[in-house]
ZADO-805479 format. One record per residue (C-alpha): residue in one letter; x, y, z. Coordinates in Angstrom, 1 decimal. Layout:
N
+---+--------+--------+--------+
: r :   east :  north :     up :
+---+--------+--------+--------+
: A :      X :      Y :      Z :
...
+---+--------+--------+--------+
***
This chain:
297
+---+--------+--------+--------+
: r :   east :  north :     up :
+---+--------+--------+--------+
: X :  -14.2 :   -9.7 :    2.1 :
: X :  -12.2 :   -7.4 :   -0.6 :
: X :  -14.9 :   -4.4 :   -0.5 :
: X :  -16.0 :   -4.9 :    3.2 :
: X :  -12.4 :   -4.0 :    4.5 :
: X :  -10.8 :   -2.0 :    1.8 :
: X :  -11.0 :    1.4 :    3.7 :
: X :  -10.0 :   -0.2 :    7.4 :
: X :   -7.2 :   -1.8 :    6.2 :
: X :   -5.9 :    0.7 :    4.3 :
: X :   -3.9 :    2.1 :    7.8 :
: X :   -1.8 :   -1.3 :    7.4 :
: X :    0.6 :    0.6 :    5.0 :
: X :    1.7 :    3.0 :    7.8 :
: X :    2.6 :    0.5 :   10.9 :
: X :    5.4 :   -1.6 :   10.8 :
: X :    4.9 :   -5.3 :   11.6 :
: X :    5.0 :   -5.9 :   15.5 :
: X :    7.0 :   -8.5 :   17.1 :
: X :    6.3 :  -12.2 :   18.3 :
: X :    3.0 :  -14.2 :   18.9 :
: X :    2.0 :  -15.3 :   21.8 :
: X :    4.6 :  -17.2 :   24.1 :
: X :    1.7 :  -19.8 :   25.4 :
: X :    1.3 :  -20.8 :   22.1 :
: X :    1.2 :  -24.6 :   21.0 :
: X :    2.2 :  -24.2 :   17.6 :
: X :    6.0 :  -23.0 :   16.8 :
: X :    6.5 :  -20.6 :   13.8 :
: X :    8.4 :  -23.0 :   11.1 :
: X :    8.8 :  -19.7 :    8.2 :
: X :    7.4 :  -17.1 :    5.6 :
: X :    7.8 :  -16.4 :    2.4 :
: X :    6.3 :  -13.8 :    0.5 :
: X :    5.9 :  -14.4 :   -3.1 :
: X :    4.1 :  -13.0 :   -6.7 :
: X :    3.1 :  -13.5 :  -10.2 :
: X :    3.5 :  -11.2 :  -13.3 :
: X :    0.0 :  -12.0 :  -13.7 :
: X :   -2.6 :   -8.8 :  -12.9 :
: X :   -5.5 :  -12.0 :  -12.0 :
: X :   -2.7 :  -12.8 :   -9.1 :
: X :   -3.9 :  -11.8 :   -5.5 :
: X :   -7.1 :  -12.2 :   -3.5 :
: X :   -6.0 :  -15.7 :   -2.6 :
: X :   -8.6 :  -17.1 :    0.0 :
: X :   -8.7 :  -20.5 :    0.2 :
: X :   -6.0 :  -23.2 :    0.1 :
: X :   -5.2 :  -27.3 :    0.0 :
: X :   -2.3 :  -29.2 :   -0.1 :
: X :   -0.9 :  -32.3 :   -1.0 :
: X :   -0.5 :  -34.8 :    1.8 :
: X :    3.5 :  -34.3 :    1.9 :
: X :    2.9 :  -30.5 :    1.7 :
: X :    5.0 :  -30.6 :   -1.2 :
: X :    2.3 :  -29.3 :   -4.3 :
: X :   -0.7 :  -26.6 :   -3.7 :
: X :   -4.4 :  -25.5 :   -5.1 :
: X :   -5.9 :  -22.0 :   -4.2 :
: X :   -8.6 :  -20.1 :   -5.3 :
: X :   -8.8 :  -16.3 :   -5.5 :
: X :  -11.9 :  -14.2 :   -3.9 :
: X :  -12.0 :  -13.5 :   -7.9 :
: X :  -12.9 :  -16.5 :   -8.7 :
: X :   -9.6 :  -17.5 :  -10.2 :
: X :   -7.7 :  -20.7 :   -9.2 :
: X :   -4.0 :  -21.9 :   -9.0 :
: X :   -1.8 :  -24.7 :   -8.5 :
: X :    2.2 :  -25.0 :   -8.0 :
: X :    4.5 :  -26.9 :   -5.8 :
: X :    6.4 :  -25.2 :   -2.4 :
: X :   10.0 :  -25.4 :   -2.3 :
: X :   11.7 :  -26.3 :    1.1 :
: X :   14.9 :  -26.5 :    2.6 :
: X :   16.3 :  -29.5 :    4.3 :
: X :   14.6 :  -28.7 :    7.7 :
: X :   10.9 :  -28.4 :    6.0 :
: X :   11.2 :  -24.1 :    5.9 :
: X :    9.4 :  -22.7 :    2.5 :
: X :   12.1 :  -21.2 :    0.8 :
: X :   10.3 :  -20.4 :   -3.2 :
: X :    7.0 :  -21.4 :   -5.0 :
: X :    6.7 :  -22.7 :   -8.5 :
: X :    3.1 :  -21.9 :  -10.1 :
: X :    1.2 :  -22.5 :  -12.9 :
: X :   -1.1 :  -20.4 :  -14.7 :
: X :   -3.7 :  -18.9 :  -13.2 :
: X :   -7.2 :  -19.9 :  -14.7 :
: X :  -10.8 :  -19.0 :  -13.9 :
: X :  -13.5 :  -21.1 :  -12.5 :
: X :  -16.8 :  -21.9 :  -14.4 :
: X :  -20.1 :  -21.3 :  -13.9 :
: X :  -22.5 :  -24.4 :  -13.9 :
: X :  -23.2 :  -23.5 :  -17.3 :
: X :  -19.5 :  -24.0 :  -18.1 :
: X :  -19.2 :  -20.3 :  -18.9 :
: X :  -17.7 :  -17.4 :  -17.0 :
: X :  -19.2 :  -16.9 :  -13.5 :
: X :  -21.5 :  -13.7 :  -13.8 :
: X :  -21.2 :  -10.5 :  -11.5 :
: X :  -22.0 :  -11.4 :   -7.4 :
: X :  -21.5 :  -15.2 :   -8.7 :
: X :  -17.5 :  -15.0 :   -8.6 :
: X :  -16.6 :  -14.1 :   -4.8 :
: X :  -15.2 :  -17.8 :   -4.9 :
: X :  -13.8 :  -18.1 :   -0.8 :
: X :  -13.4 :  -21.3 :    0.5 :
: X :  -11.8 :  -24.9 :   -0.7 :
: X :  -11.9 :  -28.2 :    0.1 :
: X :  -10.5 :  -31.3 :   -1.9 :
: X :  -11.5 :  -35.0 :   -1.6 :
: X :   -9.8 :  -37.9 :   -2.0 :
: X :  -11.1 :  -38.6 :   -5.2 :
: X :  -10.1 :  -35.7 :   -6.5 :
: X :  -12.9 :  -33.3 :   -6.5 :
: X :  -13.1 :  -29.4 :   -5.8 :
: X :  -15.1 :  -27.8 :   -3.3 :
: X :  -15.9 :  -23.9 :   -3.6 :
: X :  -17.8 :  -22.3 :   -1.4 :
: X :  -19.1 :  -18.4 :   -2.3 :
: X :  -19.9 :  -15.0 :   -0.7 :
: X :  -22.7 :  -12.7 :   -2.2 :
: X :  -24.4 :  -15.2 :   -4.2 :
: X :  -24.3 :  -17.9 :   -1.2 :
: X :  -23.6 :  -21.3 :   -2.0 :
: X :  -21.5 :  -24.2 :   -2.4 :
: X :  -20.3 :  -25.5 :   -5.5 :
: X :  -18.1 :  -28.8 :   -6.2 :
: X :  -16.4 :  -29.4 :   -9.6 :
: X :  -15.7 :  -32.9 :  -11.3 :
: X :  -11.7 :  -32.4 :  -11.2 :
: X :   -9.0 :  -29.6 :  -11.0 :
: X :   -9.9 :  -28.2 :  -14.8 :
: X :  -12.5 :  -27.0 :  -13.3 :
: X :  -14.8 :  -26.6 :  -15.9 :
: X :  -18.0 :  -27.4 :  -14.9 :
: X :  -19.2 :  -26.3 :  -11.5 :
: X :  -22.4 :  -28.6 :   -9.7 :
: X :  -24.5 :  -26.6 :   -7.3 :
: X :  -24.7 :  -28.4 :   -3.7 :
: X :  -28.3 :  -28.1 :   -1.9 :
: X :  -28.3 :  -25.1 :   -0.4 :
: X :  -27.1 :  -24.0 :    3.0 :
: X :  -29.2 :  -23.9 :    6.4 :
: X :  -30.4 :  -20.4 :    7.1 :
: X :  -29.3 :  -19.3 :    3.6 :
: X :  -31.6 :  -16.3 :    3.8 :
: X :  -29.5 :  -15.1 :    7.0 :
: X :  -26.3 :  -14.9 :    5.7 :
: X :  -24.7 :  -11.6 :    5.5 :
: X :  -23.2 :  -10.3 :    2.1 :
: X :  -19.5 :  -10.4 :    1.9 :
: X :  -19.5 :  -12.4 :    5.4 :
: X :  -20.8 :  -15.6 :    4.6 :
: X :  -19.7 :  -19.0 :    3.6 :
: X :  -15.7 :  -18.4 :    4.0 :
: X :  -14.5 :  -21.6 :    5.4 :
: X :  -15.2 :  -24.9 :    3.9 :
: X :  -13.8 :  -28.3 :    4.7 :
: X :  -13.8 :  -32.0 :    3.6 :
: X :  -13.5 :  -35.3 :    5.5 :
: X :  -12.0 :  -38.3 :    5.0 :
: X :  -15.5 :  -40.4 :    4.3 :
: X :  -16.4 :  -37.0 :    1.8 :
: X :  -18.6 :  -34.9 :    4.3 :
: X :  -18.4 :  -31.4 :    3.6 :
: X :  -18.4 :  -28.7 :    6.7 :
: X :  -19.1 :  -25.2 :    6.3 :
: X :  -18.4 :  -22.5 :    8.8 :
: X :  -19.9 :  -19.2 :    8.0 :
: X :  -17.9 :  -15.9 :    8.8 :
: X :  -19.8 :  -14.2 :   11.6 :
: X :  -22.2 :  -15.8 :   13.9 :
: X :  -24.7 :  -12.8 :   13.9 :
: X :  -24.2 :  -11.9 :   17.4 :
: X :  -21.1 :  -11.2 :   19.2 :
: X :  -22.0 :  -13.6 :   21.9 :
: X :  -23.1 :  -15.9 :   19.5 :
: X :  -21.1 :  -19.1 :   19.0 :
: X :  -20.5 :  -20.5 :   15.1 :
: X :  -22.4 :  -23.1 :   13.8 :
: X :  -21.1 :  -25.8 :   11.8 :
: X :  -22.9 :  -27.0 :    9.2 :
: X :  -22.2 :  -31.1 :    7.5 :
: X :  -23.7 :  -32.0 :    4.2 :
: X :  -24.0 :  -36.2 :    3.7 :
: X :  -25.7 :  -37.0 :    0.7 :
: X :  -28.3 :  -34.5 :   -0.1 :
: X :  -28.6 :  -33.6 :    3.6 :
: X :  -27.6 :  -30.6 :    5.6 :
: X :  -27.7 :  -30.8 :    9.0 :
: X :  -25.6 :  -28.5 :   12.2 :
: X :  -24.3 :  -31.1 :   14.4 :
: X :  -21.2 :  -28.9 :   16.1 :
: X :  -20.8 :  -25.3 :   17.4 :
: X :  -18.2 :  -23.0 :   17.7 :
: X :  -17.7 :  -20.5 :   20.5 :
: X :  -16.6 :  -17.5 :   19.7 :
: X :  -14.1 :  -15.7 :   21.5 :
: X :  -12.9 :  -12.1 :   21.6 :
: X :  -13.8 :  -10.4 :   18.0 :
: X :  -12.3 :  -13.1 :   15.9 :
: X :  -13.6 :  -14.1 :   12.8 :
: X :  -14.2 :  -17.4 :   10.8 :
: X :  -12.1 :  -17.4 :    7.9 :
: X :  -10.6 :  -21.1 :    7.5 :
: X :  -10.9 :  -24.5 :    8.0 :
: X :   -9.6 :  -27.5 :    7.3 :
: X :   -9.5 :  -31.3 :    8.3 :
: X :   -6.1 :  -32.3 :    9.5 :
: X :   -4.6 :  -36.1 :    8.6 :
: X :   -4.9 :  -36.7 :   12.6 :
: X :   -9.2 :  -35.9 :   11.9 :
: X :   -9.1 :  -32.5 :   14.3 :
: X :  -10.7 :  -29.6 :   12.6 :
: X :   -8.6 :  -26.8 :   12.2 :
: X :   -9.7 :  -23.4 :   12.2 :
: X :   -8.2 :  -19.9 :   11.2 :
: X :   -9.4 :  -17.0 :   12.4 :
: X :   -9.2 :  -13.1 :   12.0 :
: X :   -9.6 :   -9.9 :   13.4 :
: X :   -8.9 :   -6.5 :   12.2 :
: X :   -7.3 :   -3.4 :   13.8 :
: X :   -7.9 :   -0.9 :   11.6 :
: X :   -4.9 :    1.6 :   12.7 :
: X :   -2.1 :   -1.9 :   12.6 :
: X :   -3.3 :   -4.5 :   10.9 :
: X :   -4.8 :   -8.3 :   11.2 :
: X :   -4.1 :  -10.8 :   13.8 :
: X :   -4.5 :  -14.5 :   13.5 :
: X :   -5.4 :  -17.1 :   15.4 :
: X :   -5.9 :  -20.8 :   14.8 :
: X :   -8.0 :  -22.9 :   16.9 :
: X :   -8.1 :  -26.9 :   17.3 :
: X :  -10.7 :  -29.0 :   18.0 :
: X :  -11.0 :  -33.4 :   18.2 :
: X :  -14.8 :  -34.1 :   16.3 :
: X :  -16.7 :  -36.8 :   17.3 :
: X :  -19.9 :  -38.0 :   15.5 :
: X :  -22.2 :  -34.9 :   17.3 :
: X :  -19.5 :  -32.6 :   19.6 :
: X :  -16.2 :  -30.7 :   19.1 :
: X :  -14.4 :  -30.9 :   22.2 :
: X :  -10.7 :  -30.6 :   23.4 :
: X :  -11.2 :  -26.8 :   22.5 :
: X :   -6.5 :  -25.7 :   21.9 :
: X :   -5.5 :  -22.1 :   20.7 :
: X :   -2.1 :  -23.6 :   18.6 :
: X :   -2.0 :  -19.5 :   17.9 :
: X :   -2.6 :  -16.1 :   18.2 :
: X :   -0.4 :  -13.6 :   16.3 :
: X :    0.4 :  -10.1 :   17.4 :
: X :   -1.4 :   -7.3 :   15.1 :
: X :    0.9 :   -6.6 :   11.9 :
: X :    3.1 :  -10.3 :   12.2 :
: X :    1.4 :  -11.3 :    9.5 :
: X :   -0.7 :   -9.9 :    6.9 :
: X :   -4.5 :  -11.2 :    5.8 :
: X :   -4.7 :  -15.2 :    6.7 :
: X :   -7.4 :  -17.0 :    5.1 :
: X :   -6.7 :  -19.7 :    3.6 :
: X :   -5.6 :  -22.8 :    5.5 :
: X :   -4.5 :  -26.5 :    4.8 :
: X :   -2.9 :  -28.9 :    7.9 :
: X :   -0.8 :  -31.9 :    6.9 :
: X :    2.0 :  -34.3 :    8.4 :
: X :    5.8 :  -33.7 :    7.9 :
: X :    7.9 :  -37.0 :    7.9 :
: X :    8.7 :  -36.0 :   11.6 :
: X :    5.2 :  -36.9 :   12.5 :
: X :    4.5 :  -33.6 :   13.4 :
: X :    1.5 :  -31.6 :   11.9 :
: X :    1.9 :  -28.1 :    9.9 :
: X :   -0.4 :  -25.4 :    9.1 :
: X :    0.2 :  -23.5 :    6.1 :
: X :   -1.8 :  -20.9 :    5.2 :
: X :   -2.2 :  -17.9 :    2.6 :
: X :   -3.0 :  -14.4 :    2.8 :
: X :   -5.5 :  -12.4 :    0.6 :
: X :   -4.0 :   -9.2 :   -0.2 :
: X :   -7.3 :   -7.3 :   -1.6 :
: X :   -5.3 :   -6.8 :   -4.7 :
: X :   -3.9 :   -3.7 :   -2.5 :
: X :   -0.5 :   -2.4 :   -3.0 :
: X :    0.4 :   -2.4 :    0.3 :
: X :   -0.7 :   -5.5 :    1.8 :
: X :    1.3 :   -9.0 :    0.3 :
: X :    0.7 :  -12.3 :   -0.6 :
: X :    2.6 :  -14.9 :    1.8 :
: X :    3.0 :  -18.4 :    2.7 :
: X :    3.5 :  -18.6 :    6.5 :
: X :    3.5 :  -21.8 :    8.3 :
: X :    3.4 :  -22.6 :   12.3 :
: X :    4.5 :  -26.6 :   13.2 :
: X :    2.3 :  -28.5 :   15.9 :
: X :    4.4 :  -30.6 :   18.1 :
: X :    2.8 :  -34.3 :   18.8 :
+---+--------+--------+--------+
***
């Protein structure tokens, strides 16, 4: 994603964020907070999980880097500061240093027991590592229709279920009046059981699997005189069919900056948040942020 828009986006610097999100919208912005590390590794951040009391986080970098800290709040659940670790790099399934077109690490997904999920751009694929040292990385068989996936536009959102079934969402669905496919690996199997349809000139960059079992997904599109605008879409999963298709958002271009990664949990209220992160192309004039919308029951 960092190469394919770093001329369009580069306009952002100029226009001054625009005003509210939609007023149909489902989902109420909760806060934002936007955040850094004296660390020259810290940016690009592209895929995100929480913990189930949104309380602690992981993220990976489109450099292949990852990072975990906890979110501090204030008594009525708005982020208010961040606490981090150290940033450290993922490993190849050699346990060395990934190697060029190997390191566009994108999406995340964590399991219950513990293991990481990667999925990767350029070099497309899908990796999962033992534990959060990520030391090791384990290739996944490899995606449907791998030889059709389009450099730096591929495999960006990746999600986990409760019984360990991965879903992968690739980032464009080739045509523009072509819906998304879905993809589900059980086992050694891949197979395409859901579809997505895609509306207006959004883009795939997110999912996740909330606590309630919807799938969650965050989408983007690009002006490239303002800015981004998000969206995030809802959907109840059965066994072969999304259905119950709910917009919980659309932001207005320039509200917020480069959403893409996304993680959905439950807040003692009962009600569901989404969090998400922004990717700031390691650009000076685009920001790393926390911004998080709550879903009513």
């Amino acid at each position: 994603m960092r190469r394919r828009l770093a001329l369009a986006i580069a306009a952002v610097a100029l226009a001054a964020p625009f005003a509210t999100a939609q007023t149909d919208a489902i989902a109420r912005f909760s806060s934002r907070l936007s955040w850094t590390m004296d660390d020259t590794r810290f940016g690009g951040w592209s895929g995100l999980e929480l913990s189930p009391d949104g309380s602690t986080f992981v993220m990976v970098s489109d450099r292949a880097n990852i990072l975990t800290g906890r979110i501090e709040r204030d008594e009525n659940g708005r982020i208010t500061g961040v606490r981090a670790g150290t940033i450290r790099p993922l490993k190849h399934t050699t346990g060395g240093d990934l190697p060029r077109y190997h390191d566009d690490s994108e999406g995340l997904a964590m399991a219950a027991d513990g293991r990481i999920f990667v999925s990767f751009e350029s070099v497309h694929r899908v990796v999962v590592y033992d534990n959060a040292l990520v030391e090791m990385a384990h290739d996944l068989p490899r995606v449907p229709n791998y030889d059709q996936l389009q450099n730096n536009s591929s495999l960006e959102a990746l999600a986990v279920d409760e019984d360990g079934a991965i879903y992968i969402i690739p980032e464009r669905s080739g045509e523009i009046d072509k819906p998304f496919p879905v993809h589900r690996l059980r086992g050694d199997t891949w197979e395409t059981p859901f579809e997505i349809p895609r509306r207006g000139e959004f883009l795939v960059v997110g999912a996740d699997i909330g606590p309630d079992g919807r799938l969650y997904v965050l989408e983007r599109a690009l002006s490239s005189m303002l800015g981004f605008s998000s969206r995030v879409r809802r959907f109840d999963m059965s066994e072969t069919a999304l259905t119950g298709e709910a917009t919980l958002f659309t932001s207005s271009v320039g509200q917020h900056d480069n959403l893409e990664g996304i993680a959905v949990w439950r807040d003692p209220a009962g009600q569901m948040r989404v969090t998400m992160v922004s990717d700031d192309n390691f650009r000076f004039f685009q920001t790393t942020e926390f911004v998080e919308y709550v879903v009513p029951e």
